[in-house]
C-alpha positions in Angstrom: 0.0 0.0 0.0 1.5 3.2 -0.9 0.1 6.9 -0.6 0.6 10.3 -0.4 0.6 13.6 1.5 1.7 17.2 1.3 4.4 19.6 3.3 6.8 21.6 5.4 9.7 20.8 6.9 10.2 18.5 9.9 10.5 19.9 13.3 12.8 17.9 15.3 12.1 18.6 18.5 9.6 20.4 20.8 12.8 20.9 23.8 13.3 24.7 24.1 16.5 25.9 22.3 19.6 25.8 24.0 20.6 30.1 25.4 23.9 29.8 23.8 24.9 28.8 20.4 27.8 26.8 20.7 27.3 22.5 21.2 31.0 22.2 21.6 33.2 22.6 24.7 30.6 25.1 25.9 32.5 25.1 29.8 31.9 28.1 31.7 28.7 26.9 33.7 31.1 24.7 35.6 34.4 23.6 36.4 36.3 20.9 34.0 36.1 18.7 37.1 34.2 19.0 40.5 31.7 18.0 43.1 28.6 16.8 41.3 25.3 15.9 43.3 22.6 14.0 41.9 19.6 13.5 43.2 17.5 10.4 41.6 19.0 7.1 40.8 17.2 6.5 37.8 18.6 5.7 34.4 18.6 9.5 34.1 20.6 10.0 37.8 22.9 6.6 36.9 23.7 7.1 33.9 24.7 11.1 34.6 27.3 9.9 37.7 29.0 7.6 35.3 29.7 10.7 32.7 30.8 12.5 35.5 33.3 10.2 37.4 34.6 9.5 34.1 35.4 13.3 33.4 36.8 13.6 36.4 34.3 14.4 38.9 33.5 13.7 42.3 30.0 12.4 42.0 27.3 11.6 44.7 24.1 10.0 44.3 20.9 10.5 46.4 18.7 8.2 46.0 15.4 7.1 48.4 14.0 4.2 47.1 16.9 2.0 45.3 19.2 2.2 42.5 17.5 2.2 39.1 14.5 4.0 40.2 10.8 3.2 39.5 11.9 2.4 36.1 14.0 -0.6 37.1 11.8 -1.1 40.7 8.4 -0.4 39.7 7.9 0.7 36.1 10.0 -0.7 33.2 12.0 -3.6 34.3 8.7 -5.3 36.2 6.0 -4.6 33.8 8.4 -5.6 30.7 9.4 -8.6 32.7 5.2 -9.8 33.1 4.8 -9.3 29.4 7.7 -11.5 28.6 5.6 -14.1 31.1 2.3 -13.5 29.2 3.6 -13.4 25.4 4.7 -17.5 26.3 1.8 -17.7 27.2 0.2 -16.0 24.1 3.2 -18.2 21.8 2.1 -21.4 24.0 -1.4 -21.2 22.3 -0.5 -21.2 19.0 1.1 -24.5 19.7 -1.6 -27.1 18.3 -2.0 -24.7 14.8 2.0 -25.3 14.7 1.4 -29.0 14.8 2.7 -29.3 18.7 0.8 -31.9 21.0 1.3 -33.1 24.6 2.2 -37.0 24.5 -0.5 -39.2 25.8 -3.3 -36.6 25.5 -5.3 -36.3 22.2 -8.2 -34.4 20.8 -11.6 -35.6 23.3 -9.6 -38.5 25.3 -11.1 -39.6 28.4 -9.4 -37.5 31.7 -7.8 -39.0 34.4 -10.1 -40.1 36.9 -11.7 -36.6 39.2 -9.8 -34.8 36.5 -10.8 -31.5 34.2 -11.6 -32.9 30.7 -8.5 -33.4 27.9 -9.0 -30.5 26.8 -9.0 -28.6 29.8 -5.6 -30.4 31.0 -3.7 -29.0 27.6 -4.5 -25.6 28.9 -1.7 -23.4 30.7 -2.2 -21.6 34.3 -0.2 -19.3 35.6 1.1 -19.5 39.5 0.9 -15.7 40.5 3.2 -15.7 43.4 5.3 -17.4 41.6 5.3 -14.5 38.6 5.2 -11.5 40.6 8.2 -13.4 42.7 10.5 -13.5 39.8 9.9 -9.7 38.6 10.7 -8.5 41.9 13.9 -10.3 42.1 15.0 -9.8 38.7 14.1 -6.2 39.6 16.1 -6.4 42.7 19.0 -7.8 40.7 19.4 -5.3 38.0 19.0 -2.3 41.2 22.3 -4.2 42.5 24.0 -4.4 38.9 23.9 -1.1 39.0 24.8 0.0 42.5 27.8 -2.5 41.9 28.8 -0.5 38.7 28.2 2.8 40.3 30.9 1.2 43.3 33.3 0.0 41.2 33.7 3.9 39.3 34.0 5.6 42.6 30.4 7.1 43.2 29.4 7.7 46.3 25.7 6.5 47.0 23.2 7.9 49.8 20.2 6.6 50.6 17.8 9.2 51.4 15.9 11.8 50.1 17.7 15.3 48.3 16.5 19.1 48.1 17.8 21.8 46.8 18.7 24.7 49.4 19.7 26.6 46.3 22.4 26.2 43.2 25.2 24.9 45.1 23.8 23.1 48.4 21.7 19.5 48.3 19.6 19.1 52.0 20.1 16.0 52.5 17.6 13.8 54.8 18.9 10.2 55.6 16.6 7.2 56.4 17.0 7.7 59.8 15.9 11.2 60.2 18.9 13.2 60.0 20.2 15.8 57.5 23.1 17.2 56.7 24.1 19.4 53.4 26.0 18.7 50.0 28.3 21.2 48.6 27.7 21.0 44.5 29.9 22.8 41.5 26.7 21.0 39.5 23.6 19.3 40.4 21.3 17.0 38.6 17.8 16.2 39.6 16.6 13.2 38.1 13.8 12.2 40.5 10.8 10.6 37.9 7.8 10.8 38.1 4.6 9.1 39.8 1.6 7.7 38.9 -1.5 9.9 38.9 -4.4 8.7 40.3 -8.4 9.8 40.8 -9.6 12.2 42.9 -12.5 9.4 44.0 -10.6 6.5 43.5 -7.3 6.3 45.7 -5.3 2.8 45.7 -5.5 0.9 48.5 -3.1 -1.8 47.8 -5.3 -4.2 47.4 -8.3 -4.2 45.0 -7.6 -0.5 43.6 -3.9 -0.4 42.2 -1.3 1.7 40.4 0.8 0.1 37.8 3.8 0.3 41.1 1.4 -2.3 43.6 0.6 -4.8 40.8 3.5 -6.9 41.9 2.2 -7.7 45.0 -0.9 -9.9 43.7 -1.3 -13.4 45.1 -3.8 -14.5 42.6 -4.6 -13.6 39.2 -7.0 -10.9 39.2 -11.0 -12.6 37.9 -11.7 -9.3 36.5 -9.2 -6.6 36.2 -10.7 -3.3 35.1 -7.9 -1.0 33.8 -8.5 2.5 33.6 -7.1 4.2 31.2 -5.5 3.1 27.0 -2.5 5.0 26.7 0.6 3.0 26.6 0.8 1.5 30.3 -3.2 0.6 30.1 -3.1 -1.1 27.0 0.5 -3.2 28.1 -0.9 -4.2 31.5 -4.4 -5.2 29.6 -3.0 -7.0 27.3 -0.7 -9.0 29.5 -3.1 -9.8 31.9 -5.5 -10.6 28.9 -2.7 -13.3 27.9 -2.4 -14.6 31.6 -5.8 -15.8 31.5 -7.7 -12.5 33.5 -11.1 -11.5 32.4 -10.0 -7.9 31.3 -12.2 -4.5 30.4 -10.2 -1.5 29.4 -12.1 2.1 30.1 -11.1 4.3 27.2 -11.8 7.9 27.5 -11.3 8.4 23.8 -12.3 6.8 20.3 -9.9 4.1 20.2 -7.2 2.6 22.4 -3.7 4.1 22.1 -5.6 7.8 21.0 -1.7 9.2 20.7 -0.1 6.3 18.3 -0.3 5.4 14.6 -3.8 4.7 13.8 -3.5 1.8 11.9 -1.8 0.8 14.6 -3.7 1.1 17.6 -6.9 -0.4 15.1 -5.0 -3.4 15.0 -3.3 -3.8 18.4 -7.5 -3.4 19.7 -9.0 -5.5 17.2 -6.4 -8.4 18.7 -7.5 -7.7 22.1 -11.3 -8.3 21.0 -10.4 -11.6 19.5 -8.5 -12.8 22.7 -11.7 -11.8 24.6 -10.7 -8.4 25.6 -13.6 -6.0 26.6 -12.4 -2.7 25.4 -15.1 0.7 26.5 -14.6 3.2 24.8 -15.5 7.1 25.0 -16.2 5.9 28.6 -14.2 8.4 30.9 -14.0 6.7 34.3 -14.6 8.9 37.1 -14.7 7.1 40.4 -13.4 3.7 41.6 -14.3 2.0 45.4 -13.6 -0.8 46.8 -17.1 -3.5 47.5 -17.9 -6.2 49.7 -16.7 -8.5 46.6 -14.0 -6.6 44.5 -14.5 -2.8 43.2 -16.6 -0.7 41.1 -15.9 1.8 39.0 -18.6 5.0 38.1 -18.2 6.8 34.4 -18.9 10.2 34.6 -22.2 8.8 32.1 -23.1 7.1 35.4 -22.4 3.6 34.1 -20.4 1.3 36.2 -18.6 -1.4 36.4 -17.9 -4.0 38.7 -14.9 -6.0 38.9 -12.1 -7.6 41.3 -9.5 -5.5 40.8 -8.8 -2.0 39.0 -5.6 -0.6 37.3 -5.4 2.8 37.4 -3.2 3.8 34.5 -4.3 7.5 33.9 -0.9 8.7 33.2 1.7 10.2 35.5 2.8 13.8 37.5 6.4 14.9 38.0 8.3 14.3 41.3 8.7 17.8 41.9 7.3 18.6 45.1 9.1 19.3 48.1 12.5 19.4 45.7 13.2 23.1 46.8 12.9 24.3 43.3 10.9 27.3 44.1 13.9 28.3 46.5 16.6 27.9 44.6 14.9 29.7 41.7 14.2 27.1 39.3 11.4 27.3 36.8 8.8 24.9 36.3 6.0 24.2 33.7 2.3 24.5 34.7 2.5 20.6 35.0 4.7 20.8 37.3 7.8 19.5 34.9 11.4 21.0 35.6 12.0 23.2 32.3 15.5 23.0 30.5 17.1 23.4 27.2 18.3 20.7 24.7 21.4 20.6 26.6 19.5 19.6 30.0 19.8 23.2 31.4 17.5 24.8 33.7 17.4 28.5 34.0 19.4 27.9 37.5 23.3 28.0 36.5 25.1 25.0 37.1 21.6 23.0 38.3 20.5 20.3 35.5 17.4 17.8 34.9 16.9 15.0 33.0 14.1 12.7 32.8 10.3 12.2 33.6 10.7 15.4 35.6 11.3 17.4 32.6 8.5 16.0 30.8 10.8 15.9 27.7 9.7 12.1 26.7 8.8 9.9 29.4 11.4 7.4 27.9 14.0 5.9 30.2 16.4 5.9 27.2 15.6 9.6 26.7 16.3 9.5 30.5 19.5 8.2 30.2 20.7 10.5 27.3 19.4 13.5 28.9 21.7 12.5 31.8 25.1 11.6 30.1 24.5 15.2 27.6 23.9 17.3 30.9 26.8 16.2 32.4 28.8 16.2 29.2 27.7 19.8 28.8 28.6 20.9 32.4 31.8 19.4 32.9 32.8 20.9 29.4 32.9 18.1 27.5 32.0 18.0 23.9 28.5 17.3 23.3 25.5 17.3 21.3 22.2 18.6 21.9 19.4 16.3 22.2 17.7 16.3 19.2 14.3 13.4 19.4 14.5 13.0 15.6 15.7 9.8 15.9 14.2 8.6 19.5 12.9 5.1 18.7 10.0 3.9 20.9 7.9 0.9 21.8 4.9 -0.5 23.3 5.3 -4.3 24.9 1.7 -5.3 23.9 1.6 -8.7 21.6 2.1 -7.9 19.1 4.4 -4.7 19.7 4.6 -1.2 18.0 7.6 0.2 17.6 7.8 3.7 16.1 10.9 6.1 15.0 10.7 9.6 13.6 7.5 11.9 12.3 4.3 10.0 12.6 1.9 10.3 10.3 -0.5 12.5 11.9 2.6 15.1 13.0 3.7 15.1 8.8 -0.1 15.9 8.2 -0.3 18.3 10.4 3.2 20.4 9.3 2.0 19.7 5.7 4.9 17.9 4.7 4.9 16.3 1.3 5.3 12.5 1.8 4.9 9.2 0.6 4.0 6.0 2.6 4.3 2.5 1.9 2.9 -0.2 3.9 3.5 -4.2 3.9 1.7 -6.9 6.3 3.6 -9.2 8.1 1.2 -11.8 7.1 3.1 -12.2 3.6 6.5 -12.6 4.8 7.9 -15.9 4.4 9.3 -16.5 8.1 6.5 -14.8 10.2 4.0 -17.8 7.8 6.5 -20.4 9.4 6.1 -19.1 13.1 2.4 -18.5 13.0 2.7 -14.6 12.9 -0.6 -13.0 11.1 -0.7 -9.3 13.0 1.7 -7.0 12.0 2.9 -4.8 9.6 6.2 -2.3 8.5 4.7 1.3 7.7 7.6 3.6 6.1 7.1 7.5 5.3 9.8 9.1 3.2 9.8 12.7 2.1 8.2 12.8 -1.8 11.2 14.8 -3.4 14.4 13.8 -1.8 13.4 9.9 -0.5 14.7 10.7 3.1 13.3 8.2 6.0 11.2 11.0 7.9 9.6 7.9 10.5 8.5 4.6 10.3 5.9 2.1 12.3 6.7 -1.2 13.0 4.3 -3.8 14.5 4.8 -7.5 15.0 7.2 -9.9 17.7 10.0 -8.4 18.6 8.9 -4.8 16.9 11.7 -3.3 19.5 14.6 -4.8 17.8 13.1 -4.7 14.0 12.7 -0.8 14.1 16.7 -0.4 14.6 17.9 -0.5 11.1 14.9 2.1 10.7 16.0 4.5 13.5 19.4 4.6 11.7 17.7 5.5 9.0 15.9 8.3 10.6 18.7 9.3 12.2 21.4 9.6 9.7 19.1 10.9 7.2 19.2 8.0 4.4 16.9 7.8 2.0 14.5 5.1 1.2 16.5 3.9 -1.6 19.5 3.7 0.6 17.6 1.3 2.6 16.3 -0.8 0.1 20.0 -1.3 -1.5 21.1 -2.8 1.9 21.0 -7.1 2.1 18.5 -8.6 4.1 18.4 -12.4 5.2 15.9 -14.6 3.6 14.1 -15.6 5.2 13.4 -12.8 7.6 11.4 -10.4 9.6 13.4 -8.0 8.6 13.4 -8.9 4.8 9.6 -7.1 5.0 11.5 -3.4 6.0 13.9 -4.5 2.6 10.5 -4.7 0.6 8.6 -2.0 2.3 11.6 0.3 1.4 11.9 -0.8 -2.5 7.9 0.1 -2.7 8.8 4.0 -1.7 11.6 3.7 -5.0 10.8 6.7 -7.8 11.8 6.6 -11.2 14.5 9.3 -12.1 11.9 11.2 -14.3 9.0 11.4 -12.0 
């Protein structure tokens, strides 16, 4: 399927410009070497201490809840590692169409005797504890990777909580109470961000959950409402679709994913419905309480309804609060978000941010890049700007959506003149051998010059397929450029090969 649209030119990013004009050695907010404090142990907080002990610093980390942060505690490490437990699940159920049977058991034979039918004994279950068990110490073991790395380079750690007193002093409060304060040449704050919740439906723990508490579960929810079809909702719905829970997603908009490609988000939703999703949508959820049987949650139509257990996955709010930013001068968004410049500035000289704080892109790679390009920048080192052009990102449902570059609806909306071409996965050669019929490679090139502007991949393992397209983004090649390149047959990737030779214009057109 190729089409297409009309033009301006791309916008790479929507960071504020940087105040000055050089990218290069730009060293007089700080001292070529110093005392850095950084408060946050995320990827954005880790990741910035390792830059700096490498240029020379002496670096200290604050951190309050454990090295990583929520995204290796709570947020990206856990959920990603329950997916991976509900796509074998999902890849376990295509077993009989790939020819795969258990020995002794066929098609309607008798059960053993006070046993579930045949049929029934071929199906899988999943031993909660035993789930939520292994994400929390696989958690716990990447947390201690990278407190191990972050010992071995000479950071010093403190467990506690940070604030700023103003540019160059970090209140400390330890676990036990007492504070003492940091001296800092720079600071970082890197502290995240937290998950928003209803005004009429605060978690308990229990029945009513964030996307943080769902770890604790000691059985598999009966019905899980999840509130809420951006990217967490639909990944936790989906997963706990695949684990064998009775799931209905609340969607306040049209569709699920409202923010991602649409022929995207059609598909990923019409899977759900054939795995026996219920998906609501326009249904804006605006209460949730707990019942003598499970929970309930009220629309704002005044519909409800009535499950075990709700997700609340209504997006997140900055960890801003309480940080001393108002003291120390620093300005913040009316979100709530720490404000900087491509270079991870804030208005405060010699005080940087990086992360979910910023509200940049809650990405923990962006995260981690904001991190090593502020401290790069302060400890005058050469350095480039962050530029999102070429920030690839992806959502774990099954199948996943990866995506690079412009999407479609930003290119429409600059005006940009494009082209699109479009392949399912359902034709290629090795996704027919592994029983893969959902998915598809979406590229957009610019009309006159062929240039990769942003691509959609869905299918397994979308995450590592869109990487050959995020260099393309990046460095700028052209559609042709990526179609001349050799692909193995047969392959996943041989569909990006195809999709690519599709966008191909003739010299004269």
């Amino acid at each position: 399927m190729t089409s297409e649209q009309t033009a301006a030119t791309p916008d790479e990013s929507h960071v504020p410009a940087p105040t000055a004009a050089s990218t290069v050695r730009d060293a007089p907010d700080a001292p070529a070497a110093g005392r850095v404090v950084v408060v946050g142990g995320g990827p954005g907080g880790y990741e910035a201490a390792l830059v700096a002990r490498r240029l020379g610093a002496h670096v200290t980390v604050v951190e309050r809840a454990g090295l990583g942060g929520s995204a290796v505690l709570t947020d990206v490490v856990p959920s990603k590692t329950l997916i991976a437990t509900a796509e074998w699940m999902t890849i376990a159920d295509r077993a009989p169409e790939l020819g795969i049977r258990l020995d002794g058991l066929a098609d309607g034979a008798a059960a053993p005797e006070g046993g579930a039918p045949a049929a029934a004994a071929l199906r899988h279950r999943i031993d909660m504890p035993a789930v939520n068990a292994r994400v929390k110490a696989l958690a716990a073991a990447q947390s201690a990777d990278i407190r191990g790395r972050l010992d071995r380079e000479g950071v010093d750690v403190i467990a506690g909580t940070g604030r700023l007193v103003d540019a160059e002093h970090v209140a400390v409060t330890a676990e036990d109470g007492r504070e003492h304060v940091l001296t800092a040449d720079v600071v970082l704050l890197a502290t995240g961000a937290t998950p928003r919740v209803l005004p009429e439906g605060r978690p308990d723990g229990e029945r009513i959950l964030t996307w943080t508490q769902m770890y604790d579960l000691t059985e598999l929810p009966e019905r899980l409402i999840v509130v809420g079809s951006g990217v967490t909702g639909a990944e936790f719905a989906g997963a706990y679709t695949s684990l064998g829970a009775d799931v209905v997603l609340v969607s306040s908009r049209d569709r699920v994913l409202p923010g991602e490609d649409a022929d995207a988000a059609e598909l990923i939703e019409r899977v759900f419905t054939q795995r026996g999703m219920t998906v609501m949508s326009r249904a804006r959820a605006a209460a949730a309480r707990r019942t003598a049987a499970g929970v309930v949650v009220t629309l704002e139509d005044g519909r409800t309804v009535e499950g075990s257990h709700v997700l609340l996955a209504v997006g997140s709010v900055p960890t801003t609060r309480d940080l001393g930013l108002e003291a120390a001068g620093v300005r913040v968004t009316p979100s709530g978000h720490i404000e900087v410049d491509k270079v991870s500035r804030t208005n405060v000289r010699g005080v940087y941010a990086a992360g979910d704080c910023t509200g940049v892109l809650p990405l923990a790679s962006v995260a981690a890049t904001q991190g090593r390009i502020a401290m790069s920048h302060a400890l005058g080192d050469a350095v480039r700007p962050l530029a999102l052009r070429g920030i690839s990102a992806n959502i774990f449902t099954a199948p996943e959506i990866a995506t690079v570059g412009l999407s479609e609806t930003r290119l429409q909306a600059m005006g940009t003149h494009y082209r699109t071409s479009m392949l399912p996965l359902s034709r290629n050669p090795r996704a027919k051998m592994l029983g893969v019929r959902d998915g598809f490679v979406k590229i957009f090139a610019h009309s006159g010059t062929g240039t990769v502007l942003g691509a959609v991949v869905v299918g397994p393992r979308a995450s590592e397929s869109i990487f050959p397209l995020t260099l393309a983004v990046t460095h700028r090649l052209t559609a042709d450029e990526v179609a001349e390149a050799s692909t193995v047959y047969p392959s996943m990737s041989g569909t990006i090969g195809e999709v690519a030779r599709m966008l191909h214009q003739r010299g004269e057109d």
